[in-house]
C-alpha positions as CSV (number, residue, x, y, z in Angstrom):
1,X,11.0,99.5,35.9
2,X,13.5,99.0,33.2
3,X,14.8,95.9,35.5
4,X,11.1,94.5,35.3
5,X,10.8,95.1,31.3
6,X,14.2,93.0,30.9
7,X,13.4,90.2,33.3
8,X,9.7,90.1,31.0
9,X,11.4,90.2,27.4
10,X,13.6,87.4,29.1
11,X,10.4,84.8,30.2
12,X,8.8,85.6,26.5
13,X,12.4,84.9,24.7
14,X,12.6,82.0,26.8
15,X,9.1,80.6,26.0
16,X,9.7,81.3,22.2
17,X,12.7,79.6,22.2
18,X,11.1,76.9,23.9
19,X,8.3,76.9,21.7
20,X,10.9,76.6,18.9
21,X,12.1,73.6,20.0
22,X,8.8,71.9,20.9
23,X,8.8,70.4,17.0
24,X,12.2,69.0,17.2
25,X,10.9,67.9,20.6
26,X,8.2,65.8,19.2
27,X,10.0,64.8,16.0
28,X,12.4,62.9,19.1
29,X,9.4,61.5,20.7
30,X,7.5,60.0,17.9
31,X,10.8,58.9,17.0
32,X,11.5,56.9,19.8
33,X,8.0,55.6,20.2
34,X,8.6,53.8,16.8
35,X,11.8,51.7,18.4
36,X,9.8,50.9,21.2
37,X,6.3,49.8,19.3
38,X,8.8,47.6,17.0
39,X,10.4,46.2,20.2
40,X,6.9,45.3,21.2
41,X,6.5,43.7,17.8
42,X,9.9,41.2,17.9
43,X,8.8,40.6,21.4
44,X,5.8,39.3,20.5
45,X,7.0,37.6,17.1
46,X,9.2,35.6,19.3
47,X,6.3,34.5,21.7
48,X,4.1,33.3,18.9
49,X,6.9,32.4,16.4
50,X,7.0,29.0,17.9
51,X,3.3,28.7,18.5
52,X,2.8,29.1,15.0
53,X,5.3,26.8,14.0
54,X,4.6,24.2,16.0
55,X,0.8,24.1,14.4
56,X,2.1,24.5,11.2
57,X,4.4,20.8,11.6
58,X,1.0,19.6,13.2
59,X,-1.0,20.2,10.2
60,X,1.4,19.3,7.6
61,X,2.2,15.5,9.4
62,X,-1.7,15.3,9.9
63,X,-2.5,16.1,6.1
64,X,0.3,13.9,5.0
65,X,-1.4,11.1,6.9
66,X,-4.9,11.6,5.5
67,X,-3.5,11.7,1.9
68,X,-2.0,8.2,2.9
69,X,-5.4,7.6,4.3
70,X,-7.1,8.6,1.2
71,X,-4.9,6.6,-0.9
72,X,-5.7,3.0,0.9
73,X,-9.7,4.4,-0.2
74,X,-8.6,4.4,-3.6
75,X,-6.6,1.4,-3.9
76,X,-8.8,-0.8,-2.2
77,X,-11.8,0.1,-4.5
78,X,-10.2,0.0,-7.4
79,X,-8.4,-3.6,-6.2
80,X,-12.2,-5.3,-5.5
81,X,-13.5,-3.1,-9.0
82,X,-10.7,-4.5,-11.2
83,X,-11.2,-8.3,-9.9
84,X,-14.8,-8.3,-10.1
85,X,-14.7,-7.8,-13.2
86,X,-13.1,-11.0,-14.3
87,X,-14.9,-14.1,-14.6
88,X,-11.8,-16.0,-14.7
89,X,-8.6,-15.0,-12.6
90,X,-5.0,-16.1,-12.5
91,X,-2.0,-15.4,-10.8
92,X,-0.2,-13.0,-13.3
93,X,-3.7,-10.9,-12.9
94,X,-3.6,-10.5,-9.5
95,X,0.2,-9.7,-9.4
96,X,-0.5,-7.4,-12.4
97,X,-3.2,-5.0,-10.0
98,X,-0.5,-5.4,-7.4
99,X,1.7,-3.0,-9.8
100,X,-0.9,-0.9,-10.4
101,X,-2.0,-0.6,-6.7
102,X,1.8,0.5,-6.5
103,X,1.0,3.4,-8.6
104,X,-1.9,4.6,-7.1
105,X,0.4,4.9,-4.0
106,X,1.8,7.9,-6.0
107,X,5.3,9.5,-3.9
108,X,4.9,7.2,-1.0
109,X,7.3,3.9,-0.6
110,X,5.6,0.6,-1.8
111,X,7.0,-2.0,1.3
112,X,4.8,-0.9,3.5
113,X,1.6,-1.6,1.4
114,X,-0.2,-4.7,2.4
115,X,-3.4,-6.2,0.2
116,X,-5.4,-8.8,0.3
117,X,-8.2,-10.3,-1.8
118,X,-10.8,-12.4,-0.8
119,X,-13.7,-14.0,-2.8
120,X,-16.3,-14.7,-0.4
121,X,-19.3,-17.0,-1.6
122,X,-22.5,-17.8,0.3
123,X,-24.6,-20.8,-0.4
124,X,-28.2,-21.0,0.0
125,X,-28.4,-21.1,3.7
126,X,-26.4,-18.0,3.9
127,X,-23.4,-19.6,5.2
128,X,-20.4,-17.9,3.9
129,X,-16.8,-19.0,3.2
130,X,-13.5,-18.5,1.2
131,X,-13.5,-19.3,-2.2
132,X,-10.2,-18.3,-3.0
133,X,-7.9,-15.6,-1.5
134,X,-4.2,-13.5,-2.3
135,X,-2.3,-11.0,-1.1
136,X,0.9,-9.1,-2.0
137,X,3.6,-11.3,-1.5
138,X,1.9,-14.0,-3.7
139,X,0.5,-16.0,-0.8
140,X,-3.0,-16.9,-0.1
141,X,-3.5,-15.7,3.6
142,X,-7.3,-17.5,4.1
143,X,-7.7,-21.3,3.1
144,X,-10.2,-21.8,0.6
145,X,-13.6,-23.2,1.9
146,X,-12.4,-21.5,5.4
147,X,-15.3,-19.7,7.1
148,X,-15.2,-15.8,6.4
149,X,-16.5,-13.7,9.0
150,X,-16.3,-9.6,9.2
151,X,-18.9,-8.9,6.5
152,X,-21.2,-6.3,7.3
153,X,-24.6,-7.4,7.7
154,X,-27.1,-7.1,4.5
155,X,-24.3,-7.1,1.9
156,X,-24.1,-10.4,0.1
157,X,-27.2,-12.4,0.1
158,X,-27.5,-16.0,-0.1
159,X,-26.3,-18.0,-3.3
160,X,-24.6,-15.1,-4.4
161,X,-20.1,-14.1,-3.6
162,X,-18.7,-10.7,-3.0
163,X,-15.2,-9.6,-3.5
164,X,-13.5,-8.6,-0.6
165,X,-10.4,-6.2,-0.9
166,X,-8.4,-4.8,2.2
167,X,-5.8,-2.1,1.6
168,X,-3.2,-1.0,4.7
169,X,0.0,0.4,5.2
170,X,2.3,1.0,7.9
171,X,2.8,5.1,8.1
172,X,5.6,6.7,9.7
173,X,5.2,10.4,9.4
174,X,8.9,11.8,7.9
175,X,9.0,14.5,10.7
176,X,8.3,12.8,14.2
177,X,7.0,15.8,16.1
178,X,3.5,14.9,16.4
179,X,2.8,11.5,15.1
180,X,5.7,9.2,16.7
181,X,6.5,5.2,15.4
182,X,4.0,3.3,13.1
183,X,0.4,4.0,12.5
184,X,-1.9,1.6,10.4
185,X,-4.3,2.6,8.3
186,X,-6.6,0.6,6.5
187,X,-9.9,0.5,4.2
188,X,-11.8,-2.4,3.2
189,X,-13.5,-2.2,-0.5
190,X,-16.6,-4.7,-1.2
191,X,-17.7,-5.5,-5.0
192,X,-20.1,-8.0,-6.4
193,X,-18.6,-9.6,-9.3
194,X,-20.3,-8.5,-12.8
195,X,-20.8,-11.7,-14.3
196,X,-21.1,-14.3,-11.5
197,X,-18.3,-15.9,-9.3
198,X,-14.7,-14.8,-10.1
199,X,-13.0,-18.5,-10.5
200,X,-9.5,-18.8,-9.5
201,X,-7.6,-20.3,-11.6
202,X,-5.3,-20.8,-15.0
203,X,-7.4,-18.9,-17.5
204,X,-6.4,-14.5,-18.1
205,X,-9.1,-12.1,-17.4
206,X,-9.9,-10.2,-19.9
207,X,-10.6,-7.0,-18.4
């Protein structure tokens, strides 16, 4: 019997010692699911890591490109708003808003910036043509009394002209990833002149 009562007190010391331990035995379990839930965690950082960054370059060369976008808006309105408010126009005018069109180009280089301005007049018939034109480089890209097609239907009616001003610019995006070589973009800006047809000529606007 006494054989029986030793092997007993030895099964319940053995399950209190285990019992004992059981803390420390979870402590090392919780323990080492931590390191594995982080190593879950870097494994799937690296997976999306370059997911994410790749969108991020996306949307960053696509914004840049619509604030460039935006900026030909700008310029080519206030281009055809600053001549049509001349009734007289020379050359140091025109090469004046040329500066200023530089400035409303903000961060961005100037070469690449193209304008042109074209005063389009339609007689009585509704025929239209060039009454004078200029762009950037000083030139004067459409020959006066030229035809002028391209407006859109409805906006100048007859005996009446129209200042036509076309902004562009040749974008590269300074990354590359998405948007690769040159892209054009563009906006064409119509205003009727306040006080009749803008002439062309040796006399200063006075804005």
């Amino acid at each position: 019997m006494s054989l029986d009562f030793e092997r007993e007190d030895e099964a319940v010391m053995s399950v209190l010692a285990n019992l004992r331990r059981l803390p420390r035995w979870v402590g090392l379990q919780a323990q080492r699911f931590k390191r594995d839930a982080a190593g879950i965690a870097a494994v799937e950082f690296a997976m999306m890591a370059p997911v994410m960054i790749i969108m991020m370059v996306g949307c960053v060369e696509t914004s840049d490109a619509l604030t460039v976008s935006g900026r030909m808006v700008n310029i080519s309105g206030a281009v055809a708003d600053m001549v049509a408010r001349c009734q007289n126009i020379e050359t140091q005018d025109l090469n004046d808003i040329m500066t200023i069109s530089d400035a409303l180009l903000g961060r961005y280089p100037r070469w690449p910036l193209y304008i042109k301005i074209v005063d389009v007049q339609s007689d009585a018939l509704g025929n239209m043509t060039v009454a004078w034109s200029y762009d950037k480089s000083g030139g004067h890209p459409l020959a006066a009394g030229a035809p002028y097609v391209g407006l859109p239907p409805g906006l100048i009616s007859p005996s009446s002209s129209i200042i036509v001003a076309t902004s562009s610019y040749k974008y590269r995006s300074p990354m590359g990833w998405y948007i690769h070589g040159y892209i054009n973009l563009s906006h064409t800006a119509y205003n009727a002149p306040r006080g009749g047809p803008v002439q062309f000529d040796t006399t200063p606007c006075k804005f």
